[in-house]
C-alpha positions, 0 to 999 in steps of 0.5 A: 457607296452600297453596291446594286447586286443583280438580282437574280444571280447565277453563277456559271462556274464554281467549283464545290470541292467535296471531300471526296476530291481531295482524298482521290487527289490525295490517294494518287500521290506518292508522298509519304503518310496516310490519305489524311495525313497527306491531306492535312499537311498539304491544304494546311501549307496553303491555307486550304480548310478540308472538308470533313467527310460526308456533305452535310456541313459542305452543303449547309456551307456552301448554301450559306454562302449563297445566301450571304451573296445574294447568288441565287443559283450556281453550276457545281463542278464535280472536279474529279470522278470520285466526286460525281456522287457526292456532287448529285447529292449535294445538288438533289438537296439544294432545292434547284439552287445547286446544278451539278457538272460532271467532270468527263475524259471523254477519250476513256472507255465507256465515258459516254455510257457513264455520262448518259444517266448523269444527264437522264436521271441525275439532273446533270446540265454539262460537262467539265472536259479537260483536253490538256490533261487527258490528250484528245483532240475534241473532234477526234473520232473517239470523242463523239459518242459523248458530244453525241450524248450531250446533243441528246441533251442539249446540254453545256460542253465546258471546254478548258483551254489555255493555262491550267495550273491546279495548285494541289496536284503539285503539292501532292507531288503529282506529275503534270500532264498538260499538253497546251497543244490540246488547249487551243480554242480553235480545237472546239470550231469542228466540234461545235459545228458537228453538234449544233445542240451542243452549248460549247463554253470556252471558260476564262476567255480562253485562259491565255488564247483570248484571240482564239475564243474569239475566232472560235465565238465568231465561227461558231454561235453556239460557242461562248465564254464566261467570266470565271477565274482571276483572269491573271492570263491577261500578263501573257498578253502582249498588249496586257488588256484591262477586264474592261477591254476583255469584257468589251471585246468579247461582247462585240464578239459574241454578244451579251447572250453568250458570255456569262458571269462565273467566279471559280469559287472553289476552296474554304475559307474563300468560299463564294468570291464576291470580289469577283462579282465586284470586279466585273460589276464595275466593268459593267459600269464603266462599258455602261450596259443596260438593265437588260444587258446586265441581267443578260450577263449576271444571269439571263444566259446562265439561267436559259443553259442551265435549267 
């Protein structure tokens, strides 16, 4: 049976992985070699194809994958600081179908200075914060100057919390720094009702604390969550809930204007995750939304944040 892509499709969440990601991955690890010589024999152990240096051909790429998904527009994650350039080029260039996120510790000096131009000049729609990582509490007094910059905006604050496992730091012999008691979503409630232009999006349904995303959902009504990732937390859940559920709870929650549609595309030769978007197609079969219920989620909400 063929398939009924909506149209049009946005995807909330996706990572672009730009050379420039990989080599300051690459230049923090303690493994013997060059940057290259780290990086050929790490992403060649998992599969991973590297860039080349330079956006050209990543670009051309990553827009071919659109174009052979029916995805008509993608918020691209720069996933590092060093990436930030290369990802506001690559978005500059793509005619509107790219929207870049900065990655941000919003707890370092001068994160909020660096931030503001990205928004006001650079076309950036959000950020990308990782508590667990960098040990902050959102409504920490040293956090405000960058949601400060963000309400300016109006702009997406992308909160990851719950499990966060990145494969290649590990294989690069990196440490892992994550403390998930920075991770909880009810972390977001103080920070969400301290900044009410703020969109605070919890990603992966909260990767692990479901229950927490909804509470946060429910406080809070410019708090959402997408879709993105394989979702493989749902085995640390006691009661183990299919997506159909998942997807079934949270629009209770929520509402379908604040969950959207993500994949986590991230790394070649996967490209776009289209089994991901066949997943949750078929969710929405089986829960029966409308037409108008799924273009809210396939793109509605997306689309009103992003632009």
């Amino acid at each position: 049976m063929t398939k009924t892509l909506p149209t049009p499709l946005t995807d909330f969440h996706a990572h672009i992985f730009a050379r420039p990601f990989f080599d300051a991955l690459a230049s923090q690890s303690p493994l013997p070699g060059t940057t290259e010589e780290k990086l050929r024999q790490v992403t060649q152990k998992i599969g991973i194809e590297l860039p080349e240096p330079g956006i050209d051909a990543h670009l051309e790429r990553w827009i071919g994958e659109m174009d052979k998904n029916g995805v008509t527009r993608m918020a691209a994650f720069a996933s590092a600081p060093e990436e930030i350039p290369a990802i506001a080029e690559m978005a500059a260039r793509s005619k509107g179908r790219l929207v870049p996120i900065a990655v941000c510790n919003p707890a370092a000096p001068g994160a909020a200075e660096r931030l503001r131009p990205l928004l006001a000049e650079k076309g950036f729609r959000g950020v990308l914060m990782f508590p667990a990582m960098h040990h902050y509490h959102l409504a920490d007094d040293a956090i405000r100057p960058v949601l400060d910059v963000l309400e300016e905006h109006r702009a997406i604050a992308y909160v990851h919390c719950g499990i966060l496992v990145i494969k290649l730091r590990d294989l690069l012999g990196l440490p892992r720094p994550y403390d998930l008691r920075y991770a909880n979503p009810l972390e977001v409630i103080p920070a969400a009702s301290a900044h009410p232009d703020v969109t605070f999006c919890i990603p992966h349904f909260g990767a692990g604390f479901f229950r927490e995303t909804l509470i946060a959902g429910a406080q809070c009504p410019n708090i959402m969550t997408d879709t993105s990732s394989t979702n493989g937390w749902i085995k640390t859940q006691p009661d183990h809930p299919s997506l159909r559920t998942v997807l079934e709870r949270s629009l209770d929650v929520f509402g379908v204007e604040r969950v959207a549609f993500g994949t986590d595309s991230n790394v070649f030769p996967h490209g776009w995750r289209s089994e991901r978007l066949d997943s949750w197609l078929q969710v929405a079969d089986e829960l029966g939304l409308s037409a108008a219920e799924r273009g809210q989620l396939f793109h509605g909400t997306a689309d009103r944040l992003l632009a």
